[in-house]
Backbone as a ProteinNet text record, in pm:
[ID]
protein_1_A
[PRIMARY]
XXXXXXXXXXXXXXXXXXXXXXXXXXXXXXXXXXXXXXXXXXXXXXXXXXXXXXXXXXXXXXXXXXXXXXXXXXXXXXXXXXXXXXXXXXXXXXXXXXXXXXXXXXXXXXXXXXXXXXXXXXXXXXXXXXXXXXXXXXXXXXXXXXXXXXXXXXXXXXXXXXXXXX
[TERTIARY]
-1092.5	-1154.2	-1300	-1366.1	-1493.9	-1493	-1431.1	-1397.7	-1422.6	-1333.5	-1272.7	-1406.8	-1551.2	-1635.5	-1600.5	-1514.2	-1459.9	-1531	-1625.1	-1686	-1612.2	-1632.7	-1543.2	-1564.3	-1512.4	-1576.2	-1430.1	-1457.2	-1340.2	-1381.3	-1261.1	-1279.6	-1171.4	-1193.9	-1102.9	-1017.9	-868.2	-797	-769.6	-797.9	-802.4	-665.7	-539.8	-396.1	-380.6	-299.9	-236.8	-71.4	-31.8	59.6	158.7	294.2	410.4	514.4	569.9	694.2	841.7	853.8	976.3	1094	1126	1243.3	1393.9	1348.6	1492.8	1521.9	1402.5	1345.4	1363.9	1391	1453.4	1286.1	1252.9	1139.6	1070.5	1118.8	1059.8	990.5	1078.5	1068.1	942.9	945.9	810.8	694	698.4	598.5	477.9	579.8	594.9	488.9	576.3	520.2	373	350.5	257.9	136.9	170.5	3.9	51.3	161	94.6	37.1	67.1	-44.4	-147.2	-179.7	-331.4	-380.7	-360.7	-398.9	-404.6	-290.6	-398.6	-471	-452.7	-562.1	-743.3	-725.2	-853.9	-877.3	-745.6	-753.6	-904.7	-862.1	-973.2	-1122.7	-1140.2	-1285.7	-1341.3	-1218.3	-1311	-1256.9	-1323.1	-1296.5	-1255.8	-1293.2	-1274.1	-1253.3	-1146.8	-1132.6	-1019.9	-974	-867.8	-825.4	-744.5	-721.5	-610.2	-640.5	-569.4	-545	-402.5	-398.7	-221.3	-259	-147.7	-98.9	5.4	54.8	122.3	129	194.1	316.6	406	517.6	547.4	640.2	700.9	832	971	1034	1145.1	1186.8	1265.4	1441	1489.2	1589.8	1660.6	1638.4	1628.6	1489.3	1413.6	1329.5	1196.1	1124.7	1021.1	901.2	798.8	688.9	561.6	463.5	362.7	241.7	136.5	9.4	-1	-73.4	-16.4	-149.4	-142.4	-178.9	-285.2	-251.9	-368.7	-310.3	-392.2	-336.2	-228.8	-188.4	-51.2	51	34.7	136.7	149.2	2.2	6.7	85.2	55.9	136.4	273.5	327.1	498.5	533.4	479.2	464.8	477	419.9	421.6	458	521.2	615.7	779.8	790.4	928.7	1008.2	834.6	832	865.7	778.8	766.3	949	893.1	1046	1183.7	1133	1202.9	1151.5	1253.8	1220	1243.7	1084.5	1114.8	1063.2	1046	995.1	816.6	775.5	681.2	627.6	633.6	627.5	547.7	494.2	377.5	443.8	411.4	352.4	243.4	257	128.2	104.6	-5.6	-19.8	-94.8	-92.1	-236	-213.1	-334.1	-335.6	-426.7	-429.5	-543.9	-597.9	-706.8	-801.2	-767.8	-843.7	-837.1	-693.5	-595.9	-489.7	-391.7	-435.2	-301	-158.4	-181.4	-78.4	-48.3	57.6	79.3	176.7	162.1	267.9	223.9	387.6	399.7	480.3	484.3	576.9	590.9	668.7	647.5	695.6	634.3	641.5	676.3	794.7	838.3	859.7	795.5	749.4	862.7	941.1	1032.8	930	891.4	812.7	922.2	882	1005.8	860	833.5	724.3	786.7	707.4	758.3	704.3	764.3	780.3	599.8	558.4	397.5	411.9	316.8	337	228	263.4	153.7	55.4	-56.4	-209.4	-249.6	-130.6	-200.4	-188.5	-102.7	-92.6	-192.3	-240.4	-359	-494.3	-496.2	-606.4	-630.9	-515.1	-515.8	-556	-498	-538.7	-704.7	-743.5	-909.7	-982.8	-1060.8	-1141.9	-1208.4	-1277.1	-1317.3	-1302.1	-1141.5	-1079.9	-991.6	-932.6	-918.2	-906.3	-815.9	-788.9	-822	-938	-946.2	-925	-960	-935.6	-1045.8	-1159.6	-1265.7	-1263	-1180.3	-1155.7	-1024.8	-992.1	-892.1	-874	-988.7	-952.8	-971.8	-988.4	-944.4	-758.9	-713.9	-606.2	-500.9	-552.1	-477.3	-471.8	-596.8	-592.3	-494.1	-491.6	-421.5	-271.7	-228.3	-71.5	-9.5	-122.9	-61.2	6.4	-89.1	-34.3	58.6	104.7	242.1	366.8	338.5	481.1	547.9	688	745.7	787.6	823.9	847.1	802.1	782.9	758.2	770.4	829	920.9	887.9	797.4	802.1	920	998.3	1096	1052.7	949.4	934.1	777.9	725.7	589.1	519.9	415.9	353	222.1	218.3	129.6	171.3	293.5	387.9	404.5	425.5	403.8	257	138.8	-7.2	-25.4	66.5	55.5	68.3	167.6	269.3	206.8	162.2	25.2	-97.7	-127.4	-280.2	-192.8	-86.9	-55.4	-29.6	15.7	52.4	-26.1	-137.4	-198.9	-328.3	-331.6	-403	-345
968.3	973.1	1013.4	964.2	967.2	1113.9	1171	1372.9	1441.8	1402.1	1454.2	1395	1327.6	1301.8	1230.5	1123.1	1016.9	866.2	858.7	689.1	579.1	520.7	412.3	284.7	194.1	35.8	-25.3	-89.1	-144.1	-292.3	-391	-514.2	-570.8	-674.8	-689	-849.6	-836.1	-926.1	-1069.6	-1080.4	-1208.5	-1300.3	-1258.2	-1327.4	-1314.1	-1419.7	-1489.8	-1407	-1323.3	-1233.8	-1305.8	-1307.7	-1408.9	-1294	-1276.8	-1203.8	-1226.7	-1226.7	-1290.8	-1199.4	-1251	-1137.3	-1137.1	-1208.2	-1208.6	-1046.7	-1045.2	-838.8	-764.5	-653.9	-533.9	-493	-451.3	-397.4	-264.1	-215.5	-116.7	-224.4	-299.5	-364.3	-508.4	-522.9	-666.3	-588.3	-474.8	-350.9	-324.2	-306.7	-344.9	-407.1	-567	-628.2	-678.8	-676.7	-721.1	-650.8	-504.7	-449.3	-434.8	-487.9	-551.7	-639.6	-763.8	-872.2	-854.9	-738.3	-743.2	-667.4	-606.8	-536.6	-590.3	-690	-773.5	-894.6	-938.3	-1008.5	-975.4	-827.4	-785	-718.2	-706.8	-664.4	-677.8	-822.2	-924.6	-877.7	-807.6	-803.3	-680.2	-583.5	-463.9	-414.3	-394.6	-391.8	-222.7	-141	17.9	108.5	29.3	91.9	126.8	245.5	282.7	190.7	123	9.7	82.7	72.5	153.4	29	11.3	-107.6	-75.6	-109.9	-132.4	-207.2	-184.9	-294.3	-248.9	-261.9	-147.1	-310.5	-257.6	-343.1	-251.4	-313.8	-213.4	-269.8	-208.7	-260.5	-188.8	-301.4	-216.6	-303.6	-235.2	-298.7	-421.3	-370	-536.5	-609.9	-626.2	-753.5	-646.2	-771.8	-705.8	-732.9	-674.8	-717.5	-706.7	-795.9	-740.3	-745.2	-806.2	-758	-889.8	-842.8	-917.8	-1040.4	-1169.1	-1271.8	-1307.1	-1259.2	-1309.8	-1174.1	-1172.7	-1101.2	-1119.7	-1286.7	-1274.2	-1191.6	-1224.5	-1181.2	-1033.6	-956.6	-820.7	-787.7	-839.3	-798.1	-806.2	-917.4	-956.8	-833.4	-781.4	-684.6	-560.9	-539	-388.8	-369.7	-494.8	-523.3	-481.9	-541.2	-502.5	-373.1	-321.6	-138.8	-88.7	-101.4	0.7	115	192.5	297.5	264.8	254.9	221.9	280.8	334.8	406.5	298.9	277.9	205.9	270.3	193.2	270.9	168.5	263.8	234.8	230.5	134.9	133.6	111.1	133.7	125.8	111.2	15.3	7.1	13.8	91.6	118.2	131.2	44.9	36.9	71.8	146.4	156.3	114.4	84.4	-46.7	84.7	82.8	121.4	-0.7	-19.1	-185.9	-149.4	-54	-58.2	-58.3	25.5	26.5	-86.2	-119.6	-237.6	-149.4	-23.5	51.3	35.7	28.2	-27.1	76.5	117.4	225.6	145.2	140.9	68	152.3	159.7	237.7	269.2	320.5	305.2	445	416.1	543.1	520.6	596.6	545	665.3	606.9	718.6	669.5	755.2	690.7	764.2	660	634.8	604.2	720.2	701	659.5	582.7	497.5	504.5	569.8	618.9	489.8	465.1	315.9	308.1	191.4	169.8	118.6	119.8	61.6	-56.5	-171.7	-258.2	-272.6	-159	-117.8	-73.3	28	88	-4.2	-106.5	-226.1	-362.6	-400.5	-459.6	-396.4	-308.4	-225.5	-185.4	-166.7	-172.6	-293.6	-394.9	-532.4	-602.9	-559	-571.4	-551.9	-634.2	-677.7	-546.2	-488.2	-369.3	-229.9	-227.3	-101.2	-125.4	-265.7	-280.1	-183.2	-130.5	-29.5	-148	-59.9	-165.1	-54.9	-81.2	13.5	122.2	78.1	134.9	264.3	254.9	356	441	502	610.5	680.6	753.3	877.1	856	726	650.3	603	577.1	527.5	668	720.5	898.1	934.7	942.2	975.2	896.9	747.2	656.1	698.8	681.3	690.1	832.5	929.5	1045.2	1049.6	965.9	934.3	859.7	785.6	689.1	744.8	836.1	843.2	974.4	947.8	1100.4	1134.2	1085.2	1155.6	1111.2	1158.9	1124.2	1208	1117.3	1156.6	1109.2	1185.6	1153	1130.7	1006.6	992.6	1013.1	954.2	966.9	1038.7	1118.4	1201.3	1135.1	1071	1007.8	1075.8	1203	1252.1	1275.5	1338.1	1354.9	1252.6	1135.4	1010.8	1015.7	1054.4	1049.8	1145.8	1228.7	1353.9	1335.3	1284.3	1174.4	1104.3	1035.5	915.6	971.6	1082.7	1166.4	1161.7	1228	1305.3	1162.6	1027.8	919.7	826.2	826.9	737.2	776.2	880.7	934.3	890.4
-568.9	-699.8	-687.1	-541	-542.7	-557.5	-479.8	-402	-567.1	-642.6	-809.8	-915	-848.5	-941.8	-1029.5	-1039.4	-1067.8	-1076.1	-1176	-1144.6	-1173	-1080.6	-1044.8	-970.5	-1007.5	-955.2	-880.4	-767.8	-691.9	-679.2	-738.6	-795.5	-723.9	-672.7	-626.3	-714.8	-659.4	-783.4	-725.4	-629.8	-542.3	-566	-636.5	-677.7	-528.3	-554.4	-354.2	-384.8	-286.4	-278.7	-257.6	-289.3	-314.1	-266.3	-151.5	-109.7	-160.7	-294.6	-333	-269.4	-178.3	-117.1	-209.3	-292.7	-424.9	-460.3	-517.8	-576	-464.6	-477.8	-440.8	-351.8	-287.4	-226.8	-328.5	-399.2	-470.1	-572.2	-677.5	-785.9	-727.6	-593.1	-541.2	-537.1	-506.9	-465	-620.7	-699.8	-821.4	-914.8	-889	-948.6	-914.2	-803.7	-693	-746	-780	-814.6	-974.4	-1039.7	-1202.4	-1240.9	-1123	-1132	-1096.4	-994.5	-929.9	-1052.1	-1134.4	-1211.9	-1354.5	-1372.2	-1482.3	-1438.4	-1311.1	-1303.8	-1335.8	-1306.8	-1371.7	-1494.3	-1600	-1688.7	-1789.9	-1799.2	-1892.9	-1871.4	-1729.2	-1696.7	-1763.9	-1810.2	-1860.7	-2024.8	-2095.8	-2238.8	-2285.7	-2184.9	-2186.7	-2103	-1998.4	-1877.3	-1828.5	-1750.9	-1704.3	-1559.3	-1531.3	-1372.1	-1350	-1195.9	-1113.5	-985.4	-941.6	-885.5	-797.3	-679	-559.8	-483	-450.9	-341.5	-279.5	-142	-5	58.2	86.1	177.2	283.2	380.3	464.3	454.9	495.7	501.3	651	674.6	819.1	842.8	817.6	902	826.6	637.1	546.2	522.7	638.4	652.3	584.5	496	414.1	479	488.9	586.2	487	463.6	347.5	471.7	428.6	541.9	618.9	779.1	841.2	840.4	841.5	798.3	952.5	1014.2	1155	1241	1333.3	1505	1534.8	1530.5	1634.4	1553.4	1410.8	1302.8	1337.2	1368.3	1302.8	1467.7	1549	1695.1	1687.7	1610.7	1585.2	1529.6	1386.7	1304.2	1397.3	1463	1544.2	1630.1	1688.6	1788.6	1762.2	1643.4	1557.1	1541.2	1469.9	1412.5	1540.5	1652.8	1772.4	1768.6	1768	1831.9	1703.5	1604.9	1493.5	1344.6	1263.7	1133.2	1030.7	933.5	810.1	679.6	583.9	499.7	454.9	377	367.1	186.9	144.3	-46.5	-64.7	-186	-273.6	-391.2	-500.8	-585.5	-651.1	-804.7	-817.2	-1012.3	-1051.8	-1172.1	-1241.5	-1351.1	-1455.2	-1596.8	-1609.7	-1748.5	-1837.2	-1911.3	-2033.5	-2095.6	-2028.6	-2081.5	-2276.2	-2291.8	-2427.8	-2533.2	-2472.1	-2580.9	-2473.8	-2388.2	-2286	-2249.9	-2249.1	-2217.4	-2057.9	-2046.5	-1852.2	-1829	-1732.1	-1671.9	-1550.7	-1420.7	-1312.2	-1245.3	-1126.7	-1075.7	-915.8	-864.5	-676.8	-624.8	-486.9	-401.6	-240.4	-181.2	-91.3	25.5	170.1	242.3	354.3	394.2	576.7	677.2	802.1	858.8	1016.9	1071	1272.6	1308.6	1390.4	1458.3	1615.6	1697	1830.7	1926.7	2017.1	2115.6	2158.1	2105.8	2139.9	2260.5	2335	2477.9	2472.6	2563.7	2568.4	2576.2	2619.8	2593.5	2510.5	2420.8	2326	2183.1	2162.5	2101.8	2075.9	2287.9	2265.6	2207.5	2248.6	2196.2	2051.4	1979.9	1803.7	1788.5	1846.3	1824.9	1846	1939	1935.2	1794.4	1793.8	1646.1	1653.2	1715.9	1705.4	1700.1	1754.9	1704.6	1577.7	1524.1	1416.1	1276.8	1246.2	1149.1	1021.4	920.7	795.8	680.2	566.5	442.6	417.5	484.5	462	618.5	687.4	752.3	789.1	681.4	645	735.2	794.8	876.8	1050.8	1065	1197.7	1140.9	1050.6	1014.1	1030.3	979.5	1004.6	1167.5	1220.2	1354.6	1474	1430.1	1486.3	1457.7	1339.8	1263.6	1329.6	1333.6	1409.5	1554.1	1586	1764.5	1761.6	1632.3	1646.7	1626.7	1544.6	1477.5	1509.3	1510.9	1568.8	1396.4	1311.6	1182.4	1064.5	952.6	811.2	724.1	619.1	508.5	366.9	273.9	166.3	102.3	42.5	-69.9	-194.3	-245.5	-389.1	-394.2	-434.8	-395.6	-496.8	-487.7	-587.4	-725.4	-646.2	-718	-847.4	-841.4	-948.2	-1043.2	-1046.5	-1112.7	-1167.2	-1051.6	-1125.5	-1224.6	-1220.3	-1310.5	-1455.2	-1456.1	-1571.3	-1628.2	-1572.5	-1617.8	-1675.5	-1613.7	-1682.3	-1818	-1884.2	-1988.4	-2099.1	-2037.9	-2128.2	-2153.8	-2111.3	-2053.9	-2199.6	-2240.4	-2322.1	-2477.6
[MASK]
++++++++++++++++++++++++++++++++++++++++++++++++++++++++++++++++++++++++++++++++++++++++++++++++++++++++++++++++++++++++++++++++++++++++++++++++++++++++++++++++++++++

């Protein structure tokens, strides 16, 4: 948005994430960034919210973000040399008219066998992949994975949304 001259404020929704593995992984994906997204509804009286929530899922088992180190090691221990998918949910509110469009996007993800150094080493607090570094996250994901597969292309959905959203 910043690239597209887009002003914009990132708020964060602080709701404690609830994995209801009842819901379908598209439909938790879902709901997850409709709550993060009205949790901040209330804060803006004329604003467009834009709001997500990423799962993974492999093999059945739903994985959301990983809660400490050891978790995120179990987590990438699992994936290693194994294809899952990768969801998003994703919401926009119109503060002013409360118009909500919700909806998800789903990427298959072959994750090629990590070896035990290159694992501890993601794991170090200092090579640590965070949100605020994308294009260490790209450079990394490249060296992992032998394939990827857009299922649902999301832009196309953003497209949709410019035209209704109005």
């Amino acid at each position: 948005m910043e690239k597209a001259g887009i002003k914009f404020k990132v708020v964060g929704s602080k709701i404690k994430e609830y994995l209801d593995i009842k819901l379908e992984p598209h439909k938790l994906a879902e709901k997850l960034s409709l709550e993060k997204a009205k949790a901040v509804q209330n804060k803006f009286k004329d604003a467009i919210i834009i709001s997500a929530d990423t799962l993974v899922v492999c093999e059945g088992k739903i994985f959301g973000k990983p809660t400490d180190e050891k978790d995120a090691e179990k987590m990438l221990k699992y994936l290693s040399g194994k294809t899952h998918s990768i969801i998003t949910g994703f919401t926009v509110i119109n503060a002013k008219t409360n118009k909500i469009i919700t909806g998800s996007d789903e990427t298959k993800v072959t994750m090629r066998k990590i070896s035990k150094e290159e694992m501890e080493s993601y794991l170090k607090p200092k090579n640590r992949l965070t949100r605020r570094a994308p294009m260490q996250f790209k450079d990394w994901l490249k060296n992992l994975l032998k394939k990827l597969k857009v299922i649902y292309p999301m832009l196309s959905d953003f497209r949709s949304i410019q035209y209704s959203m109005t």
